[in-house]
C-alpha positions as CSV (number, residue, x, y, z in Angstrom):
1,X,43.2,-37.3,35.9
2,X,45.3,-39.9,34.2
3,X,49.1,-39.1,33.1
4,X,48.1,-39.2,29.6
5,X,45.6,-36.8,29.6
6,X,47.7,-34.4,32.2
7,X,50.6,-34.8,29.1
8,X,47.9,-33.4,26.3
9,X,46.6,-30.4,28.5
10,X,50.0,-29.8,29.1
11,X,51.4,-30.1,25.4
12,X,47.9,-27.6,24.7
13,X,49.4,-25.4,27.1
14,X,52.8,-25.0,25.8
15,X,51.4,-24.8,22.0
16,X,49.2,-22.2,23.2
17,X,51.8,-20.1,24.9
18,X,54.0,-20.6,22.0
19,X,51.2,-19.4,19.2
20,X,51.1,-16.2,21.5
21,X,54.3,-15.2,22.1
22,X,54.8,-16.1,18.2
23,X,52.2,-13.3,17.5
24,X,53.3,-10.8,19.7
25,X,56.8,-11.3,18.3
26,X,55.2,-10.6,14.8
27,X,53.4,-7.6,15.8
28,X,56.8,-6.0,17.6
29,X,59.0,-6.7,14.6
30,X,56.0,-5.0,12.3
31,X,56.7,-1.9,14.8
32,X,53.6,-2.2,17.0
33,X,53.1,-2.4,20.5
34,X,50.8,-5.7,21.0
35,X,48.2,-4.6,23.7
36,X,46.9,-6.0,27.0
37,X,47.7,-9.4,27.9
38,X,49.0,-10.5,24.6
39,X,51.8,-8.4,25.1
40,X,55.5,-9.6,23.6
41,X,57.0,-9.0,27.1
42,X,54.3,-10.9,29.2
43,X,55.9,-14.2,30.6
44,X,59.4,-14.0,28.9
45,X,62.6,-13.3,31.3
46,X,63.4,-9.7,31.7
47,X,66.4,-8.4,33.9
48,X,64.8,-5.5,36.0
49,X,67.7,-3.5,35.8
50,X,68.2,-3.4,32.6
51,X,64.6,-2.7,31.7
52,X,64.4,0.0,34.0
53,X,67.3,1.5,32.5
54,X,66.7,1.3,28.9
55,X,63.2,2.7,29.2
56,X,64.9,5.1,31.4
57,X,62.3,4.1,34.4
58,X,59.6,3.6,32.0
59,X,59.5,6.5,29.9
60,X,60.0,4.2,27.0
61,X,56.9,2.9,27.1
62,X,54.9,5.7,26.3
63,X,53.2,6.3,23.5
64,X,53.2,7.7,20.6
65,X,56.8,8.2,20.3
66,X,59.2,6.9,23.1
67,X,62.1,8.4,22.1
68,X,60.4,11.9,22.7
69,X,59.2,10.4,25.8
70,X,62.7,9.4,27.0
71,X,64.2,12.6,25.5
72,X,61.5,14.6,27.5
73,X,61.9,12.7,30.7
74,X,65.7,13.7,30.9
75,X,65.0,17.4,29.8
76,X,62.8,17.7,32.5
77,X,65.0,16.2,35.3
78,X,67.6,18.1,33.7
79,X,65.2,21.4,34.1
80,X,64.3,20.8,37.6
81,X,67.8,20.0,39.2
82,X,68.6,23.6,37.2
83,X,66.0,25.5,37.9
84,X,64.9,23.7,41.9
85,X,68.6,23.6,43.2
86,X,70.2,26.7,41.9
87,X,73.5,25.1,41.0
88,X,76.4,27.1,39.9
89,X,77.4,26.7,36.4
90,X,80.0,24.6,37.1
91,X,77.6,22.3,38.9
92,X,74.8,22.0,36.2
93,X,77.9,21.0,33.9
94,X,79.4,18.3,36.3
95,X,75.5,17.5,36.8
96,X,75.5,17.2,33.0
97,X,78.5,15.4,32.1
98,X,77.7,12.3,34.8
99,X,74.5,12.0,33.5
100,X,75.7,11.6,29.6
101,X,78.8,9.0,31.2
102,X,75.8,7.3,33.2
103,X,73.3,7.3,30.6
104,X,76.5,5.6,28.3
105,X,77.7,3.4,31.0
106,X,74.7,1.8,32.0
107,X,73.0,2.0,28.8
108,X,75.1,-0.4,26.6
109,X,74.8,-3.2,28.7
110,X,71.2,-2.4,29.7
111,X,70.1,-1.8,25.6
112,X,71.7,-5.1,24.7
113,X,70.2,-7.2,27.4
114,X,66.8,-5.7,26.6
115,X,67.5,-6.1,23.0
116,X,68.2,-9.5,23.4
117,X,65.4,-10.6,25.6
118,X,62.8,-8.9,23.6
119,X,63.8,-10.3,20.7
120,X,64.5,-7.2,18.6
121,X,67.5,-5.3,17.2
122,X,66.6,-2.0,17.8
123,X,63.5,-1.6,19.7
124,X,61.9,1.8,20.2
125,X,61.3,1.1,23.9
126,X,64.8,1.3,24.7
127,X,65.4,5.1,25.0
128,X,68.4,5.8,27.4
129,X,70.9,6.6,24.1
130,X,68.3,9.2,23.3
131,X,69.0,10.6,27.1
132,X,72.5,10.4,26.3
133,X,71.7,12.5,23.1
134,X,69.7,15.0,24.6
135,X,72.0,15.2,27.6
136,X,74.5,15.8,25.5
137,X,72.6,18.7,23.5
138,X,72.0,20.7,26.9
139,X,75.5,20.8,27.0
140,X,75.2,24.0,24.6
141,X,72.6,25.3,27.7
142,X,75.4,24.9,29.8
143,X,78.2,26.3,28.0
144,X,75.7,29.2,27.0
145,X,75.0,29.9,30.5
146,X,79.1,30.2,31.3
147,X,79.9,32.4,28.5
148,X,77.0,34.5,29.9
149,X,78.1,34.8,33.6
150,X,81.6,35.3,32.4
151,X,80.7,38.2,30.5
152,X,78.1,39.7,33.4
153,X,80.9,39.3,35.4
154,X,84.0,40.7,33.8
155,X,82.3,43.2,31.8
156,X,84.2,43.6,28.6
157,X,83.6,46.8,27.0
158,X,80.7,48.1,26.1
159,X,79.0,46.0,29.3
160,X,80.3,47.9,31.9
161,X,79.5,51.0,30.3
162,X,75.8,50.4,29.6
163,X,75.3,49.4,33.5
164,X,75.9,53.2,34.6
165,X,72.9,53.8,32.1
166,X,70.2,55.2,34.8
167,X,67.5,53.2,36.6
168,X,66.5,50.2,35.0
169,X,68.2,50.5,31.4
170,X,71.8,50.2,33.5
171,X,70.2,47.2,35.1
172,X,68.8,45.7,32.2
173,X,70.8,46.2,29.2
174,X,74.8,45.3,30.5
175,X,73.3,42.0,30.9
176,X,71.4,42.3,27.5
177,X,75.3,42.9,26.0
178,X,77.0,40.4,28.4
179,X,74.0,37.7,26.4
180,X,74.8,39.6,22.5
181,X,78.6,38.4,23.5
182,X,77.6,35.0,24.7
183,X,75.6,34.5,21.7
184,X,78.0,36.0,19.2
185,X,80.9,33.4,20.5
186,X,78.0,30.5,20.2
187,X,77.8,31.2,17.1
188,X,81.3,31.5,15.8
189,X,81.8,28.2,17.5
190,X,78.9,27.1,15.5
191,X,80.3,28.5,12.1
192,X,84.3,27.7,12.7
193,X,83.6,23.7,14.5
C-alpha cells in the first residue's frame, strides 16, 4: 500500500470517527442515551475514578431514571449496614454523616471531571449528589430512631406507666408511647425549623 493511499484510509478513518462521536454527542445533549456501539462514551478518555464515583459504581447508568437508580443504590447500602450490622444509633449516624461528607468530597471533583469529559453540563448519569441527597434525608431515620431509644429508655411519664400494663399490652404499648413522643418532637421540629 502506497503512503498516499495509507493517508486517505486514514483521513476516512478519522472523519468517520468524528461523524460518530458528533452524533452521539447530539443524541446526549437531546437527553438520550445513544445505544450499543455508537455510544457518546465509547473511545473518548474517561478517568475511572471519577466515573465510578459519579455513577456511584454504576448505578447511574440504569435506566429509566438514574437518579432513582443512584438514590436507590445508597438507600439500600444504607438499609443493609442498618439492618445486617446492628449498629447503635450513634453508629448508623456516624455511618451516615461519612457517607454524606464522602459522597460531597469525592463527588465534586468526580461530577466535574465526568461532566467535562462527556461533554455535558449536567448529565443524568452522574448521580453521587443525589446520594448525598438521600443520605442526607435518612438523617431524619436516624434522628427518629434516637429520639425513640431515648424515650424507651428514660421513660417519661406516661411510658413507664403503660409498661406495668399486664402481658403483652405492658410490652407493647410503653414503646407504642416512647414512638407518639418521638414522632410528636419530629413534628414540632418539622413545624418550628
Amino acid at each position: 500500500m502506497t503512503a498516499k493511499t495509507q493517508a486517505r484510509l486514514d483521513a476516512k478513518a478519522r472523519a468517520l470517527e468524528t461523524a460518530r462521536l458528533d452524533a452521539a454527542r447530539a443524541m446526549a445533549a437531546k437527553g438520550g442515551w445513544p445505544e450499543g456501539a455508537t455510544c457518546q462514551f465509547a473511545g473518548m478518555k474517561k478517568t475511572f475514578w471519577a466515573w465510578t464515583v459519579a455513577t456511584f459504581f454504576g448505578a447511574g447508568l440504569g435506566k429509566p431514571g438514574p437518579g432513582t437508580w443512584g438514590s436507590v443504590a445508597a438507600t439500600l447500602i444504607w438499609t443493609a449496614y442498618a439492618l445486617l450490622l446492628h449498629p447503635s444509633a450513634q453508629s448508623l449516624l456516624i455511618f451516615t454523616l461519612a457517607g454524606i461528607a464522602i459522597s460531597i468530597a469525592l463527588g465534586v471533583p468526580a461530577a466535574t471531571i465526568a461532566a467535562r469529559e462527556s461533554g455535558r453540563k449536567d448529565p443524568g448519569f452522574v448521580v453521587i449528589d443525589e446520594v448525598a441527597g438521600v443520605l442526607i434525608t435518612l438523617l431524619g431515620a436516624v434522628l427518629a430512631l434516637l429520639l425513640f431509644r431515648a424515650f424507651d429508655i428514660t421513660k417519661p411519664f406516661p411510658v413507664r406507666q403503660l409498661e406495668k400494663l399486664p402481658e403483652g399490652w405492658g410490652i407493647v404499648f410503653d414503646d407504642v408511647a416512647a414512638g407518639l413522643y418521638a414522632w410528636a418532637v419530629l413534628f414540632l421540629c418539622t413545624r418550628w425549623i
